[in-house]
Residue frames as a rotation matrix with the C-alpha (Angstrom) as fourth column:
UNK 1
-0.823 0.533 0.198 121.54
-0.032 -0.391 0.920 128.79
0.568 0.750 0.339 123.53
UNK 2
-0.884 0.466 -0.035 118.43
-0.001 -0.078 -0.997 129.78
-0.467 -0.882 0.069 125.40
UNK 3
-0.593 0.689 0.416 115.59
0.598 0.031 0.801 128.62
0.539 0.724 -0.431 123.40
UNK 4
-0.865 0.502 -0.002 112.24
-0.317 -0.548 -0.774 130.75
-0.390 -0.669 0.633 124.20
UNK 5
0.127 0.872 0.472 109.83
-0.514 0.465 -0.721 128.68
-0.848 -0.151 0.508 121.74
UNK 6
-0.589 -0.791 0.164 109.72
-0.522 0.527 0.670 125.96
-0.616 0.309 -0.724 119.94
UNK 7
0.223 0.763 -0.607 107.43
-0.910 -0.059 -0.409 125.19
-0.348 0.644 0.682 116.88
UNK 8
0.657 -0.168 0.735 107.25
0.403 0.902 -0.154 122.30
-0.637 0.397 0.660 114.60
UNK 9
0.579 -0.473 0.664 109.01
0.762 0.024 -0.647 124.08
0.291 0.881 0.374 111.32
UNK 10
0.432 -0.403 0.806 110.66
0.096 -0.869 -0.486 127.15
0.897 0.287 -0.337 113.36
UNK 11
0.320 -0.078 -0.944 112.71
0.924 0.245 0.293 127.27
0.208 -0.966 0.151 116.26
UNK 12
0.770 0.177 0.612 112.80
-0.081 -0.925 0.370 131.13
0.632 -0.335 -0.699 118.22
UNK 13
-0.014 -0.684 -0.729 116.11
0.991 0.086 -0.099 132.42
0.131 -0.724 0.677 120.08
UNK 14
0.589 0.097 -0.802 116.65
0.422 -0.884 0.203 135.76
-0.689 -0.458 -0.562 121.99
UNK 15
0.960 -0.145 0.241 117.67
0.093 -0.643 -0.760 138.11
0.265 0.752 -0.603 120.10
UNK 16
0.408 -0.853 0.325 121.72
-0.699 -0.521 -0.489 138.73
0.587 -0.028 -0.809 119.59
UNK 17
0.086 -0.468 0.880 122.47
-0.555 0.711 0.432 135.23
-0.828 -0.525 -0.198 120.99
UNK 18
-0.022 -0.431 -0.902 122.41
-0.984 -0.148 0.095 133.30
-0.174 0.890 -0.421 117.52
UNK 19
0.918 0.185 0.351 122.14
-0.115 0.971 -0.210 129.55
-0.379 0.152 0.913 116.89
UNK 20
0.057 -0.998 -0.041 125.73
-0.918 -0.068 0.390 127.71
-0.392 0.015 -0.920 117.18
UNK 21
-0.963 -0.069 0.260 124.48
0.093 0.822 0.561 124.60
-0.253 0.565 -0.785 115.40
UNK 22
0.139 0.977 -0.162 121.63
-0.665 -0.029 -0.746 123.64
-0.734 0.211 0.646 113.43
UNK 23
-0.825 0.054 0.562 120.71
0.006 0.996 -0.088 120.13
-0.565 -0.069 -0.822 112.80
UNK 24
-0.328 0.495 -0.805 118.78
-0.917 -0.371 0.146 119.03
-0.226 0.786 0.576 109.67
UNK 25
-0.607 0.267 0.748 116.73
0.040 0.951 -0.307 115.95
-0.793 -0.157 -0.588 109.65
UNK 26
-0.852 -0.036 -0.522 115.75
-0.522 0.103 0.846 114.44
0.023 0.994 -0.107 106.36
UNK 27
-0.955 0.285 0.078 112.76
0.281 0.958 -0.061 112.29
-0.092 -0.036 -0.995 105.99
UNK 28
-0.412 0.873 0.259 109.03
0.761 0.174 0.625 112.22
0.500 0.455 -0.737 105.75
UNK 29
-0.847 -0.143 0.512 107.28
-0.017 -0.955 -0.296 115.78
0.531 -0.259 0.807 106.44
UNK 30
-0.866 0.395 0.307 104.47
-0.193 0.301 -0.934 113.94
-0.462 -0.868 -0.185 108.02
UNK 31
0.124 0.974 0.188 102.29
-0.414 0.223 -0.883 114.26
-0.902 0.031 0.430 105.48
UNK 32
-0.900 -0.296 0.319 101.77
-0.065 0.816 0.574 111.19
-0.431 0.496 -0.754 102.99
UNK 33
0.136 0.781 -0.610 99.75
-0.932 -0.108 -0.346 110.65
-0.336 0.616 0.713 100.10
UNK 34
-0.631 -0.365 0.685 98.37
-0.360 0.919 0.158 107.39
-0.687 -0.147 -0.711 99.89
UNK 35
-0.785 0.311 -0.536 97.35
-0.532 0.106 0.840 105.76
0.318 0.944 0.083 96.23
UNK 36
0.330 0.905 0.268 93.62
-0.932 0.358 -0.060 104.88
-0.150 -0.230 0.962 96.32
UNK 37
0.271 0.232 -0.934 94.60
-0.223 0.959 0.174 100.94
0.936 0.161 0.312 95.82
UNK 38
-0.723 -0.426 -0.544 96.13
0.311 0.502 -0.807 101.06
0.617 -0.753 -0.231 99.30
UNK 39
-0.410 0.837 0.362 93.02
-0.557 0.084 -0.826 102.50
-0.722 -0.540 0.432 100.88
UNK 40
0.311 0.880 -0.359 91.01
-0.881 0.409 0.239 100.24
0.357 0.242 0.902 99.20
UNK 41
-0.090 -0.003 -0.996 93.15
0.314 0.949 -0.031 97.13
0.945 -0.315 -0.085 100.24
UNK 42
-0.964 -0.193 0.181 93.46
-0.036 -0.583 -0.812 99.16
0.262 -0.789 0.555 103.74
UNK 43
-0.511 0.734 0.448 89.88
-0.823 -0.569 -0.007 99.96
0.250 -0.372 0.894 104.05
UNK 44
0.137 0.661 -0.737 89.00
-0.850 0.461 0.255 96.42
0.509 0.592 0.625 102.88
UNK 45
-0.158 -0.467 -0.870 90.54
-0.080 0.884 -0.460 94.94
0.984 -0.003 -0.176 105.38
UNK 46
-0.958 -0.079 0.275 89.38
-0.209 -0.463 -0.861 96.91
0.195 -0.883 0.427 108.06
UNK 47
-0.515 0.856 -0.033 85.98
-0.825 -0.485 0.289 95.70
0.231 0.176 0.957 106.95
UNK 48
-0.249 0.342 -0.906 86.47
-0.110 0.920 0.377 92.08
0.962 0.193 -0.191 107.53
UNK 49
0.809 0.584 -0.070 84.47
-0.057 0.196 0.979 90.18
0.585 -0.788 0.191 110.59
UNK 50
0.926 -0.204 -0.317 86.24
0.349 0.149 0.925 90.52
-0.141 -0.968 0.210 113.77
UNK 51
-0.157 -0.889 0.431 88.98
0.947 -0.260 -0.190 92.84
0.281 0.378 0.882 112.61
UNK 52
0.521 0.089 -0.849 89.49
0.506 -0.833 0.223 96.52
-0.687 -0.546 -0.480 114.84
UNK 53
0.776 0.106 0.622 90.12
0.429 -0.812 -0.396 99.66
0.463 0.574 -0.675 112.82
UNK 54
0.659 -0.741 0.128 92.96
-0.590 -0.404 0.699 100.62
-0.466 -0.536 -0.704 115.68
UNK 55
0.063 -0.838 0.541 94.98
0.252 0.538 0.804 97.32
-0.966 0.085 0.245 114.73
UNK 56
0.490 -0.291 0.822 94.92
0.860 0.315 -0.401 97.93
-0.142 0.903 0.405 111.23
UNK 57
0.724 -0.503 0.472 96.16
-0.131 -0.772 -0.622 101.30
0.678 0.389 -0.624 111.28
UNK 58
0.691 -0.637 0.342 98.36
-0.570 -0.189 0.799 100.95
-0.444 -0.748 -0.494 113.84
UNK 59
0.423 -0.590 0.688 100.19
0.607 0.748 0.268 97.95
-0.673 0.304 0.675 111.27
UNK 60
0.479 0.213 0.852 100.31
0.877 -0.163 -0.452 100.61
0.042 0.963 -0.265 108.54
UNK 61
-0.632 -0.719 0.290 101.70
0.743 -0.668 -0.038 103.50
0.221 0.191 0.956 110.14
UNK 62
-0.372 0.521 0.769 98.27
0.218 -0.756 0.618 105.29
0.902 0.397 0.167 109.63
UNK 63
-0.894 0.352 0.278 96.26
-0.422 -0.449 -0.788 107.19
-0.153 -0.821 0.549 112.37
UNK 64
-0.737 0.619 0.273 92.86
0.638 0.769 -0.021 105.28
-0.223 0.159 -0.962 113.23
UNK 65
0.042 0.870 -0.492 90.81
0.172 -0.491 -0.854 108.28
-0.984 -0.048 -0.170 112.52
UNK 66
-0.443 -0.185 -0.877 92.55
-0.762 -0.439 0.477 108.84
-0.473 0.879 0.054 109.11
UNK 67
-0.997 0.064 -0.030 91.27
0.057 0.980 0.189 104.94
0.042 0.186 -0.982 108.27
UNK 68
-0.671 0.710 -0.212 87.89
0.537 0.268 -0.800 105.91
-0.511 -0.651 -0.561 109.29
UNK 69
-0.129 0.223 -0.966 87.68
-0.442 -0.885 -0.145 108.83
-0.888 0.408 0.213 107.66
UNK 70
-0.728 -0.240 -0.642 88.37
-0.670 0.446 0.593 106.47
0.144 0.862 -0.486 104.45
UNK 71
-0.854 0.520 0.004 86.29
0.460 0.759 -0.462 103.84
-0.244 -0.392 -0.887 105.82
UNK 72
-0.120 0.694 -0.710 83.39
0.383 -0.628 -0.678 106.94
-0.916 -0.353 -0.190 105.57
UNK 73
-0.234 -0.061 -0.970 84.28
-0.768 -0.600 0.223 107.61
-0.596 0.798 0.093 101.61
UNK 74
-0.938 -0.346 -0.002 84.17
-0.318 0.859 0.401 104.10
-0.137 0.377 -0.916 101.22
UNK 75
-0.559 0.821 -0.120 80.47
0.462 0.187 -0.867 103.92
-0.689 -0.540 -0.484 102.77
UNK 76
-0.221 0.195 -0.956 79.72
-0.407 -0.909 -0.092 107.08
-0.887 0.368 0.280 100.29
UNK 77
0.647 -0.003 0.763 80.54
0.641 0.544 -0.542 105.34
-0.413 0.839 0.353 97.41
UNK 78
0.947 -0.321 0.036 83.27
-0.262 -0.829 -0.495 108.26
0.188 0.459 -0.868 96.84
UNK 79
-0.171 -0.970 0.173 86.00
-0.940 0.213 0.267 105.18
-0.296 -0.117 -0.948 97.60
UNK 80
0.805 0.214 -0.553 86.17
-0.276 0.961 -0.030 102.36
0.525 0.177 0.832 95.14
UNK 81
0.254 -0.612 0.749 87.14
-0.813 0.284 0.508 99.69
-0.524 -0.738 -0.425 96.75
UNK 82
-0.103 -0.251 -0.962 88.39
-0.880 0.475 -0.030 96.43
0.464 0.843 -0.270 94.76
UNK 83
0.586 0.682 0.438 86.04
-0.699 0.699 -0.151 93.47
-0.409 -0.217 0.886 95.20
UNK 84
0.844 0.125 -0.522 87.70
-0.405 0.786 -0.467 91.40
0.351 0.606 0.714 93.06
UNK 85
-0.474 -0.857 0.201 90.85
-0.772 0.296 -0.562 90.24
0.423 -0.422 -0.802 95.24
UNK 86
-0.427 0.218 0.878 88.34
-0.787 0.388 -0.480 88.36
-0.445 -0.895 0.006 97.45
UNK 87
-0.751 0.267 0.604 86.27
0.636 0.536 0.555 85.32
-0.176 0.801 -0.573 96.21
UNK 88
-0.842 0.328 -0.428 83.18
-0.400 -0.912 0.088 85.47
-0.362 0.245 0.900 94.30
UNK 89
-0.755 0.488 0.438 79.97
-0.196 0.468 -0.861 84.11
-0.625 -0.736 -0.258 94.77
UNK 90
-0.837 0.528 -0.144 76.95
-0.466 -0.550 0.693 83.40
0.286 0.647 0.707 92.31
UNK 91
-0.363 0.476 0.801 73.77
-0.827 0.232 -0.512 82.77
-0.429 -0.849 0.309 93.51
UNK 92
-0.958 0.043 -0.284 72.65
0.016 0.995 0.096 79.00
0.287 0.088 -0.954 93.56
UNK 93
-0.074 0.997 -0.001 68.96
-0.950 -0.070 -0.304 78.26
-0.303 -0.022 0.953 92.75
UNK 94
-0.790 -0.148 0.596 67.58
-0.314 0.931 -0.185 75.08
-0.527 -0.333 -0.782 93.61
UNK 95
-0.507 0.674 -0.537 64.67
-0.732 -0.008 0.682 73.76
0.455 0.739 0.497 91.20
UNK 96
-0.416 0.249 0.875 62.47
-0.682 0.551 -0.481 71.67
-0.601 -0.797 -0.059 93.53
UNK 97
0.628 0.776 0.065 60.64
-0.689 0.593 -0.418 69.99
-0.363 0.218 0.906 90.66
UNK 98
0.284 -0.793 -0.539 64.33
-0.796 0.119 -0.594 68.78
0.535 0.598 -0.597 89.56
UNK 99
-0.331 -0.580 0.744 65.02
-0.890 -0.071 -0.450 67.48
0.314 -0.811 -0.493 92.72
UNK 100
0.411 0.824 0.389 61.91
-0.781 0.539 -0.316 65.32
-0.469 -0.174 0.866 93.20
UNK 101
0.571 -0.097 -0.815 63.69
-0.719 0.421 -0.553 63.18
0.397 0.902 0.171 90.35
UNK 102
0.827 -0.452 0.335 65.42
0.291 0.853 0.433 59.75
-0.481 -0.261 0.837 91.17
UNK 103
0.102 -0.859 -0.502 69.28
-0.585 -0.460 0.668 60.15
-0.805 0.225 -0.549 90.97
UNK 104
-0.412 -0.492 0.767 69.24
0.059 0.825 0.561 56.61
-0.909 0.276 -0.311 89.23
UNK 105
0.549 0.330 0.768 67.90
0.721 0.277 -0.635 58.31
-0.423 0.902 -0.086 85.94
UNK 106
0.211 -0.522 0.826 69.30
0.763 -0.441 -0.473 60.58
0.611 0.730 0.305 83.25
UNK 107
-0.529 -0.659 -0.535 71.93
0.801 -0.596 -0.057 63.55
-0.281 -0.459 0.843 84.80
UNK 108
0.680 0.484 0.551 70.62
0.724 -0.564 -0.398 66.49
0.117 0.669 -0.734 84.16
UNK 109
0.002 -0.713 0.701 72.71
0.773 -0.444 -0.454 69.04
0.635 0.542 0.550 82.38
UNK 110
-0.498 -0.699 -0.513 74.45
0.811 -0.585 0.011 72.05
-0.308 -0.411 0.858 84.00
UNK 111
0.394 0.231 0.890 72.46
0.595 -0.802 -0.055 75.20
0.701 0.551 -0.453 82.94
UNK 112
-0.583 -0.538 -0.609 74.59
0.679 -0.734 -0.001 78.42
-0.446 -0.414 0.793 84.02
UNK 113
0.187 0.810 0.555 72.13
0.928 -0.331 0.171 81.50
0.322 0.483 -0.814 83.13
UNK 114
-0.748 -0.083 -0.658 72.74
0.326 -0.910 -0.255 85.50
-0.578 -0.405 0.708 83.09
UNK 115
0.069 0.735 -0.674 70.48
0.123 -0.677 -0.725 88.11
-0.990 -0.033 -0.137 81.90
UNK 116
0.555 -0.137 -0.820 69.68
-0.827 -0.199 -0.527 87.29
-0.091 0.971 -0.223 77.94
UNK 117
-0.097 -0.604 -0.791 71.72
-0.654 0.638 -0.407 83.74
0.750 0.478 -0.457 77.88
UNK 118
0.552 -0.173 0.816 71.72
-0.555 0.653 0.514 80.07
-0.622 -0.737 0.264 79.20
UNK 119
-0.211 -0.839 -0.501 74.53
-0.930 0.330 -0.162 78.11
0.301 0.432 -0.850 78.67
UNK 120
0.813 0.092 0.574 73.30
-0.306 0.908 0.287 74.36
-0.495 -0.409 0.767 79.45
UNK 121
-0.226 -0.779 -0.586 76.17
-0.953 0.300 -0.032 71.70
0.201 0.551 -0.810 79.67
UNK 122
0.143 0.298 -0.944 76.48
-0.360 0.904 0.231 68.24
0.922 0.307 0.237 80.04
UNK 123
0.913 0.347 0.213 76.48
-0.293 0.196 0.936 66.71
0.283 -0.917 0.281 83.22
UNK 124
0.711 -0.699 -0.071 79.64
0.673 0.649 0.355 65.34
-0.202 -0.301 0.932 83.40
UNK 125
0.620 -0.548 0.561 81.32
0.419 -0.374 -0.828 67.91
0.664 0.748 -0.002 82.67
UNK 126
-0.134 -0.377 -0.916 84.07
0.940 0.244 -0.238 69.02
0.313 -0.893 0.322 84.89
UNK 127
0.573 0.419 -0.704 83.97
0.768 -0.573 0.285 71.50
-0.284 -0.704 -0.650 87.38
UNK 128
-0.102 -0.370 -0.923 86.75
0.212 -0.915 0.343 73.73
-0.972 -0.161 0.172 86.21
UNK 129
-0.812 0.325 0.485 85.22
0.500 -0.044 0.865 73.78
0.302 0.945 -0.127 82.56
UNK 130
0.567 0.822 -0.048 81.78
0.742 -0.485 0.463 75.07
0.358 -0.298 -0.885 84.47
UNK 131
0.278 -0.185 -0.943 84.04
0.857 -0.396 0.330 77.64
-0.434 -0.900 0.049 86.03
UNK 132
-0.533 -0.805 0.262 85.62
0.599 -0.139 0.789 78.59
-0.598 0.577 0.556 83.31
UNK 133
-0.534 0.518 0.668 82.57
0.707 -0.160 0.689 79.48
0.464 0.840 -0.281 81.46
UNK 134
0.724 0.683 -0.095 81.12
0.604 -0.563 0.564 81.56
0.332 -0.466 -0.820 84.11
UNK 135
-0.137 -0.825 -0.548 84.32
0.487 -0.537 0.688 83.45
-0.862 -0.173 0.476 84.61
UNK 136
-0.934 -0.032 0.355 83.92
0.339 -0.390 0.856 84.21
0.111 0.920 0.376 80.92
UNK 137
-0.169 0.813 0.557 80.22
0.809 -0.208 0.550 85.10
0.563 0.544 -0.623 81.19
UNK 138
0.305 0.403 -0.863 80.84
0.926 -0.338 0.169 87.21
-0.223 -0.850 -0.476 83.84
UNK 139
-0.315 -0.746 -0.586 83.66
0.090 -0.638 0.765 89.58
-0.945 0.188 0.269 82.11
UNK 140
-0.498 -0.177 0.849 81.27
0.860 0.025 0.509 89.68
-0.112 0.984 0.140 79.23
């Protein structure tokens, strides 16, 4: 068989010579459609400190421009990404006139505060009871 060109989906012989096999290969047509939670866990990893955009696509399979390109929708705001896999921080205000206070008198309560509510507990209370409640005020 005397090929004369060869395409990706088509393959060209001389005329009136014919094709004495032909070999069918199953599998992925190259293009793949990937569900926004894997570019978001994808992108989101590509964002952490001291992590290269080549190595992560190269684990995945994916071309590093095609990651970028996502990486760039992500920037947009036109790729949600999902925050909530990672931890989660609230910010931690210090009260200097609190502070000033001698430890060796009365504890002072726990106050956890969002916009429109403080929740004051008791000092002793335990840490995963304070968590608990700010997990809940947060998902209200």
């Amino acid at each position: 068989m005397d090929v004369l060109l060869q395409k990706d989906d088509q393959l060209l012989v001389e005329p009136g010579k014919g094709v004495s096999r032909l070999e069918v290969i199953e599998g992925p047509t190259g293009r793949r459609r990937w569900p926004d939670d894997v570019k978001a866990r994808l992108v989101g990893e590509s964002f952490q400190e001291g992590v290269r955009v080549c190595d992560v696509a190269r684990r995945n399979g994916l071309n590093p421009q095609h990651l970028s390109t996502w990486r760039k929708l992500a920037r947009e705001g036109k790729l949600a990404l999902n925050l909530s896999d990672g931890p989660t921080f609230a910010a931690l205000v210090v009260d200097e006139s609190v502070s000033s206070v001698p430890t060796d008198t009365v504890p002072v309560p726990v106050e956890i505060e969002v916009p429109g509510v403080i929740v004051r507990l008791a000092a002793n209370s335990s840490a995963e009871r304070i968590a608990a409640i700010a997990t809940a005020l947060r998902l209200a």
